[in-house]
PAVO-974289 format. One line per field, with one value per residue: residue in three letters; residue number from 1; x, y, z of N, C-alpha, C in turn. Coordinates in steps of 0.02 Angstrom, whole numbers. Example, Ala and Ser with C-alpha at 12.3 -4.5 7.8 and 13.67 -1.06 7.14 Angstrom:
BEGIN
rest <- (Ala, Ser) $
nr <- (1, 2) $
neast <- (660, 642) $
nnorth <- (-284, -112) $
nup <- (390, 354) $
caeast <- (615, 684) $
canorth <- (-225, -53) $
caup <- (390, 357) $
ceast <- (660, 645) $
cnorth <- (-165, 2) $
cup <- (390, 394) $
//
This chain:
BEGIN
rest <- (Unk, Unk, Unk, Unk, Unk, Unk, Unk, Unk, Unk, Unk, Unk, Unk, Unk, Unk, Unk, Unk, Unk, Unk, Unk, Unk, Unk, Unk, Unk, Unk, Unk, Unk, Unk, Unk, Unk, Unk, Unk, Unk, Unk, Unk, Unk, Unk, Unk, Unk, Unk, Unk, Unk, Unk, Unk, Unk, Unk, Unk, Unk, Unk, Unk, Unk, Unk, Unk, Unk, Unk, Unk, Unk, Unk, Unk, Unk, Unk, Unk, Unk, Unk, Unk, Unk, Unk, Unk, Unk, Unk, Unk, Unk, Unk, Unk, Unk, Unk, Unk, Unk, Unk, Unk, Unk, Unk, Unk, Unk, Unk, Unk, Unk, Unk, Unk, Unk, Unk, Unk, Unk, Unk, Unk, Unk, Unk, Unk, Unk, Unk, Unk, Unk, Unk, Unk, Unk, Unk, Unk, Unk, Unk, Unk, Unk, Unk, Unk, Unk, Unk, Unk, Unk, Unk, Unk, Unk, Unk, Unk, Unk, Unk, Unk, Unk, Unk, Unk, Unk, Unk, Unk, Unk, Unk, Unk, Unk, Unk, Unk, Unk, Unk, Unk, Unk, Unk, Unk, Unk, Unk, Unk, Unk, Unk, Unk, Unk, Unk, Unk, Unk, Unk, Unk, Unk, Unk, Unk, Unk, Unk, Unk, Unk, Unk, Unk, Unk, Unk, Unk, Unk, Unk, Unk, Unk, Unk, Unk, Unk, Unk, Unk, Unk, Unk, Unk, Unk, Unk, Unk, Unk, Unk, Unk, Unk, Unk, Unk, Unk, Unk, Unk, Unk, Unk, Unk, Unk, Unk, Unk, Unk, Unk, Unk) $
nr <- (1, 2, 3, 4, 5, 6, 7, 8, 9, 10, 11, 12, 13, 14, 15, 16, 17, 18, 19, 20, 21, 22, 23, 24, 25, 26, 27, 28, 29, 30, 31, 32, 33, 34, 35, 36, 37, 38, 39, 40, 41, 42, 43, 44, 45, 46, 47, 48, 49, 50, 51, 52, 53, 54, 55, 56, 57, 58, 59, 60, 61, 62, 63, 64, 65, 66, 67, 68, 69, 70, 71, 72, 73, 74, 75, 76, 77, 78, 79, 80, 81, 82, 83, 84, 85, 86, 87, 88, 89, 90, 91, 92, 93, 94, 95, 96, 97, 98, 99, 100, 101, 102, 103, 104, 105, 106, 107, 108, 109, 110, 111, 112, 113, 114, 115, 116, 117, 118, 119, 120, 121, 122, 123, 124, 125, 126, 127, 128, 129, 130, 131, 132, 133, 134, 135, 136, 137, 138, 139, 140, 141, 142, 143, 144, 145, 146, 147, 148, 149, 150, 151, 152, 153, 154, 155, 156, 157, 158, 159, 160, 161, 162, 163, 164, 165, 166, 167, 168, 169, 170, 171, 172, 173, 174, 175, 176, 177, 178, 179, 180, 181, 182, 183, 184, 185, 186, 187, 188, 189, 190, 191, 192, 193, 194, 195, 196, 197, 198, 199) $
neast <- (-335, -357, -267, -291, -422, -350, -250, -338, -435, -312, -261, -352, -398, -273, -271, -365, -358, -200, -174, -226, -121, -25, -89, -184, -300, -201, -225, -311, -296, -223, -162, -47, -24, -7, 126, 197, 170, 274, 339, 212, 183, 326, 320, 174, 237, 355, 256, 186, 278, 261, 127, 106, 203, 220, 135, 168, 274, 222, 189, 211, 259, 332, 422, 501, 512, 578, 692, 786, 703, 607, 725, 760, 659, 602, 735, 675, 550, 576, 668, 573, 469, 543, 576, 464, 397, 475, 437, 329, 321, 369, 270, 156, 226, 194, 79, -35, -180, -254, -267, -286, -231, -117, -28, -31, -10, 107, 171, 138, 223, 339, 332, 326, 450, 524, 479, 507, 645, 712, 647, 725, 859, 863, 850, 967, 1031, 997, 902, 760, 640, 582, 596, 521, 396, 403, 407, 273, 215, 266, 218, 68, 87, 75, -23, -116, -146, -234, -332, -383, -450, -537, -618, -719, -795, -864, -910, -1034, -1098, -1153, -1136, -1085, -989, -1084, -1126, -1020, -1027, -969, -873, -736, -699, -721, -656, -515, -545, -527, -407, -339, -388, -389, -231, -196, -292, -274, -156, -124, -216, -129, -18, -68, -108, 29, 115, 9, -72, 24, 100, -12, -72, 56, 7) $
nnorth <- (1002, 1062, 1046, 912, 894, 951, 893, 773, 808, 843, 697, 621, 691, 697, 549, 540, 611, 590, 465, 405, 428, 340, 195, 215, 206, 254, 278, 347, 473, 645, 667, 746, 756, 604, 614, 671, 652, 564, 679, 751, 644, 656, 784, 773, 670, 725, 827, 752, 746, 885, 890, 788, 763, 900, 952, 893, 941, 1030, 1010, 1035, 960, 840, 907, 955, 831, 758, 775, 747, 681, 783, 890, 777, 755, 888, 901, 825, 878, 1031, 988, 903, 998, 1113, 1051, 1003, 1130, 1177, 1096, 1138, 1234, 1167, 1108, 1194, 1246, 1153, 1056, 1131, 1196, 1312, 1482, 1591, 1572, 1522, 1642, 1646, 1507, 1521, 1623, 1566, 1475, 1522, 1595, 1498, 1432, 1539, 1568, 1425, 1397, 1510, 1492, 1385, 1438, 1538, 1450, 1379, 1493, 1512, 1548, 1542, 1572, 1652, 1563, 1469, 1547, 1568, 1442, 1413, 1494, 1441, 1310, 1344, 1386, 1267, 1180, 1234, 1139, 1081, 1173, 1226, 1100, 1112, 1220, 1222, 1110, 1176, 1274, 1200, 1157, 1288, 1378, 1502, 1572, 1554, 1667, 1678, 1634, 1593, 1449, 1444, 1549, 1561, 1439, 1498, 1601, 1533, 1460, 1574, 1624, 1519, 1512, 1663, 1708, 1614, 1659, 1770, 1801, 1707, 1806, 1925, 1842, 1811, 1943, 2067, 2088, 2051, 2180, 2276, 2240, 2294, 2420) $
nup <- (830, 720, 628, 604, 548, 424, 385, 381, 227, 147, 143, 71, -35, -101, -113, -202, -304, -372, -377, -499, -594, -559, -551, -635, -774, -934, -1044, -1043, -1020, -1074, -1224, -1218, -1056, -1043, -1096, -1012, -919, -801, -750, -682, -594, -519, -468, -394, -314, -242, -178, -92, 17, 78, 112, 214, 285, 329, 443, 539, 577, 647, 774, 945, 1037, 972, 917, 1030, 1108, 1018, 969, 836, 763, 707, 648, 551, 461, 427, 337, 225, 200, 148, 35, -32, -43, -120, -238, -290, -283, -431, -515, -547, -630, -757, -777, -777, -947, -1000, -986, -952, -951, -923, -974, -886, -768, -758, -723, -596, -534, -562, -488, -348, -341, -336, -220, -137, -168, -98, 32, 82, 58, 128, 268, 290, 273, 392, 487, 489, 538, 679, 739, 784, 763, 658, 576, 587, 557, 428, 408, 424, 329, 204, 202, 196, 72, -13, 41, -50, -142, -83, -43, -195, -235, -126, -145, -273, -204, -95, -150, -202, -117, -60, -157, -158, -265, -373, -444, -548, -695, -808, -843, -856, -811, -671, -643, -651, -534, -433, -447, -404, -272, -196, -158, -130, -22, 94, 108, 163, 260, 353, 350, 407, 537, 568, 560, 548, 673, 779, 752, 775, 921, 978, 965) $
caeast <- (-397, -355, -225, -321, -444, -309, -204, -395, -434, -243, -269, -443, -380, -219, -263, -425, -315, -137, -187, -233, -61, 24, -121, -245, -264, -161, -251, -366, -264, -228, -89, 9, -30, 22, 191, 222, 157, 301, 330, 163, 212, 366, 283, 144, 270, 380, 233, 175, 306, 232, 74, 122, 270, 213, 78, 218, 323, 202, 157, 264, 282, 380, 509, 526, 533, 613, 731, 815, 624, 588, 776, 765, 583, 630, 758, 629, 497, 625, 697, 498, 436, 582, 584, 384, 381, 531, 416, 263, 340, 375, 181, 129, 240, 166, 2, -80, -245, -309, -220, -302, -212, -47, 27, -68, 25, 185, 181, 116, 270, 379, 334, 318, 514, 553, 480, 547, 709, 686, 660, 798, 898, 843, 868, 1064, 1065, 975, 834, 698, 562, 574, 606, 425, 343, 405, 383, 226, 198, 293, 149, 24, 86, 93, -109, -149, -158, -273, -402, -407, -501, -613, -682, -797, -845, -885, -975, -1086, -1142, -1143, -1163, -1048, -974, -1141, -1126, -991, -1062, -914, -828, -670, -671, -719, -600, -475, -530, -514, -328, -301, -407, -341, -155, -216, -353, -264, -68, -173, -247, -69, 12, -111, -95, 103, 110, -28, -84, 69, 75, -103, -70, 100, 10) $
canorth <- (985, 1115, 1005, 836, 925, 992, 796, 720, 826, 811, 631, 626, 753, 658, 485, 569, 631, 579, 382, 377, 436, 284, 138, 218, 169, 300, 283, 400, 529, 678, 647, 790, 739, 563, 636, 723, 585, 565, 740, 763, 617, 689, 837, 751, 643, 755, 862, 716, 786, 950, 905, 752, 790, 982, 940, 842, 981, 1098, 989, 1048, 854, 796, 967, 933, 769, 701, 847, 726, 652, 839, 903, 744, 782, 968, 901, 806, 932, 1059, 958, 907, 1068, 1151, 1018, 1016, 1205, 1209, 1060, 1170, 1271, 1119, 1063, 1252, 1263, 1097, 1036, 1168, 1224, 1368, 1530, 1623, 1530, 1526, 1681, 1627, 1455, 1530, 1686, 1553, 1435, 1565, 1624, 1451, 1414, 1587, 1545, 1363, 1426, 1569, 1438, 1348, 1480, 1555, 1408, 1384, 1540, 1508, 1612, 1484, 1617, 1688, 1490, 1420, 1594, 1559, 1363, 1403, 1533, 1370, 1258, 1361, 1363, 1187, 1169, 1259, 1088, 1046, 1225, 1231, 1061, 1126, 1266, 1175, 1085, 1233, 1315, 1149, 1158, 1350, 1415, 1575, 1561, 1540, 1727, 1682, 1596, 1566, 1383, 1453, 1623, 1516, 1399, 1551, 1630, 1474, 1478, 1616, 1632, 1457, 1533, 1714, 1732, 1591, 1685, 1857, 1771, 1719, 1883, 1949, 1826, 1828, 2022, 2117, 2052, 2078, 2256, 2306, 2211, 2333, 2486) $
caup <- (794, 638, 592, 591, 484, 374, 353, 335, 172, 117, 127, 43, -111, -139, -149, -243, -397, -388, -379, -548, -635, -548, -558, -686, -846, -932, -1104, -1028, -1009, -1146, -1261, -1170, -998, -1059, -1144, -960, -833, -759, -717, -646, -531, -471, -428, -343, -252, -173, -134, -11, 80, 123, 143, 267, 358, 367, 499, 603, 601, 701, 851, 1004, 1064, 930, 923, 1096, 1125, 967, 876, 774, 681, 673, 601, 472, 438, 408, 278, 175, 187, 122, -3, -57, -39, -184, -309, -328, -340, -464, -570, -576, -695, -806, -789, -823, -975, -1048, -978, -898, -1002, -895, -976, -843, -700, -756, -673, -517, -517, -579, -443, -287, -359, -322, -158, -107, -148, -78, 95, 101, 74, 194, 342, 302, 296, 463, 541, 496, 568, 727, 709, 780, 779, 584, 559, 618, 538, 366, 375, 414, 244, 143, 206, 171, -5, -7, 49, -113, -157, -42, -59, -216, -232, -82, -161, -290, -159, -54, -213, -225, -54, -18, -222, -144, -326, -412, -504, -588, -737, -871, -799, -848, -782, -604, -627, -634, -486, -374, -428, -372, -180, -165, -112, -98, 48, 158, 146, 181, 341, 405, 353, 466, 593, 595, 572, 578, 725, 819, 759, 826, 980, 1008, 961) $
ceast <- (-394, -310, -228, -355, -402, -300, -286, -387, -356, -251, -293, -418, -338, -234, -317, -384, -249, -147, -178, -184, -20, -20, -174, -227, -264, -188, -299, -342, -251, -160, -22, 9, 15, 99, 227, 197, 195, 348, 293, 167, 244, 342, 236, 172, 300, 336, 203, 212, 297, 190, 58, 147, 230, 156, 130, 247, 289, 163, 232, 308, 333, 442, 538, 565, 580, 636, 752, 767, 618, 648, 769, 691, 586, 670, 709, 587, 535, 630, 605, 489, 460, 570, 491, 369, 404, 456, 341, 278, 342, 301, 156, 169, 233, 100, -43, -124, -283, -261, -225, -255, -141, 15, 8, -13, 112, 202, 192, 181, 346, 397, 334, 386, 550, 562, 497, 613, 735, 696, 705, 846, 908, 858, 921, 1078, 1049, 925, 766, 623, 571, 582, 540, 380, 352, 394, 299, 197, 206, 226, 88, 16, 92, 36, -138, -163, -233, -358, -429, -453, -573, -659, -729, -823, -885, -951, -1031, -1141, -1161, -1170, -1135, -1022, -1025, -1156, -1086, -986, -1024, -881, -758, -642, -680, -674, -556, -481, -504, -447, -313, -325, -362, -274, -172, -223, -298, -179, -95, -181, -176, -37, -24, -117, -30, 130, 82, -67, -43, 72, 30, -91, -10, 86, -14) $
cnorth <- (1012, 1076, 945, 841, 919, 912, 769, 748, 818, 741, 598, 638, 711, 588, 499, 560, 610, 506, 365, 389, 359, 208, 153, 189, 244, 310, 333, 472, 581, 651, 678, 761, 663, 556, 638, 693, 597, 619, 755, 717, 624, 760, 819, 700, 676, 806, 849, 735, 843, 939, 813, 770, 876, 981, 935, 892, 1058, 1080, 989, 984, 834, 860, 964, 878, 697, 744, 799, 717, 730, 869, 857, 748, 860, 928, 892, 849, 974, 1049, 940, 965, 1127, 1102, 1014, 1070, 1208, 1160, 1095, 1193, 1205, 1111, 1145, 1270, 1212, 1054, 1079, 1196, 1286, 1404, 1562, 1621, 1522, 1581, 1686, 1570, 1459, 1557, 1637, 1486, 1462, 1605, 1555, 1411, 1484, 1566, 1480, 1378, 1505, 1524, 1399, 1389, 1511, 1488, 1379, 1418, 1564, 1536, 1566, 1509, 1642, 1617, 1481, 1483, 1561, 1471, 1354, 1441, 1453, 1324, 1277, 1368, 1307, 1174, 1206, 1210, 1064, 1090, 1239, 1170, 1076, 1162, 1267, 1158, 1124, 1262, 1270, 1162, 1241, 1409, 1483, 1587, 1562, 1619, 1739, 1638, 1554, 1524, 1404, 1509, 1598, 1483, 1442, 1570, 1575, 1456, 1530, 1648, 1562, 1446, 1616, 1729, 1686, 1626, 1743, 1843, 1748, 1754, 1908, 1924, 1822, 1913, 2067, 2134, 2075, 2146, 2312, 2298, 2279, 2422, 2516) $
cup <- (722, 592, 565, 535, 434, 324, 313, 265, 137, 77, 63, -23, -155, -165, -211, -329, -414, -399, -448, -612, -620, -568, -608, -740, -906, -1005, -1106, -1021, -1076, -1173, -1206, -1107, -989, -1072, -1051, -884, -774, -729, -667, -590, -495, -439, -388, -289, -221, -133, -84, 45, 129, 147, 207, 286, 387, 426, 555, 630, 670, 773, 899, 1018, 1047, 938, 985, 1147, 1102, 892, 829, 714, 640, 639, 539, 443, 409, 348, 213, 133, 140, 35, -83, -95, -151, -240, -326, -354, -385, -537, -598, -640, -767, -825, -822, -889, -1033, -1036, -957, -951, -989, -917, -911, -784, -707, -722, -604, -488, -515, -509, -364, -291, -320, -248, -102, -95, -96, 11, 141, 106, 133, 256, 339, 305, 378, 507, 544, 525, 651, 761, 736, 757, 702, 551, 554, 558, 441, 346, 361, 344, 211, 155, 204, 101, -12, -19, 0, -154, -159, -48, -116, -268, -175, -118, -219, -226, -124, -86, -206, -169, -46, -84, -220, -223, -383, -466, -537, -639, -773, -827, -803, -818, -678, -585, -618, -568, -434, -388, -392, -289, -176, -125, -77, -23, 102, 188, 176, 244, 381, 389, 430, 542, 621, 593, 576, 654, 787, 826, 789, 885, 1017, 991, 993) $
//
């Protein structure tokens, strides 16, 4: 059910904002943004990969019933996953307008190729269990996509945000809970968790 959720909003977000680099009308766009289009497209295309395939990859069914979809689904994702983080940097070193937010996007860039490459590693080496933990970190950096369009929304309905007045010092923070709070919550659920449990 957490996962249906998850794909719906995915869905929702992406066709939301990425649509209009490929079919908008591009006159609308800033000069820079314009200059760097097709950057921002390759980054929002291979990151369809994470935030599709990475759902697929965590239903039992399919690892069970059909290793090969999930091994060549694992490549993609992978493959996705690194070349979008690597292009952030490009987009933060020529479109990005929030100073604030830049060592947020840089830092969650970084931990997001760390732990993609992490599970692939681990899993050359047969490791299935430090495999799944870190695919799942990588796809939680991935859905930073996905949270930090929620949380306007959240604010609109809920106003939890409502004492922080300056739009840009807001917009800041919602970079940075957006990867924050949800890796904190599976830290906690892949190791602290365990820890408590064996103490």
């Amino acid at each position: 059910m957490v996962l249906i959720v998850v794909v719906f909003f995915s869905v929702y977000f992406y066709q939301r904002d990425t649509s209009f680099y490929l079919f908008g009308d591009i006159s609308e766009l800033s000069d820079i943004r314009r200059k760097f289009r097709w950057w921002i497209i390759v980054h929002f295309g291979f990151a369809a990969f994470t935030l599709f395939i990475g759902p697929l990859q965590f239903v039992p069914q399919i690892r069970s019933k059909f290793p090969k979809v999930h091994r060549w689904a694992g490549r993609f994702y992978i493959v996705g996953s690194i070349v979008s983080a690597i292009t952030v940097y490009v987009l933060l070193a020529t479109t990005y307008t929030l100073p604030g937010a830049i060592l947020s996007l840089g830092l969650l860039a970084a931990i997001w190729l760390f732990t993609t490459v992490a599970a692939f590693r681990f899993i050359k080496r047969g490791n299935i269990v430090l495999h799944k933990e870190f695919m799942l970190r990588s796809y939680v950096c991935g859905l930073a996509f996905v949270f930090i369009r929620l949380l306007p929304e959240i604010n609109d309905v809920t106003g939890v945000f409502n004492f922080i007045e300056d739009d840009v010092m807001r917009r800041t923070v919602y970079e940075w809970i957006c990867w924050v709070y949800p890796l904190m919550m599976i830290e906690f659920w892949l190791v602290w968790r365990k820890q408590l449990i064996k103490a």
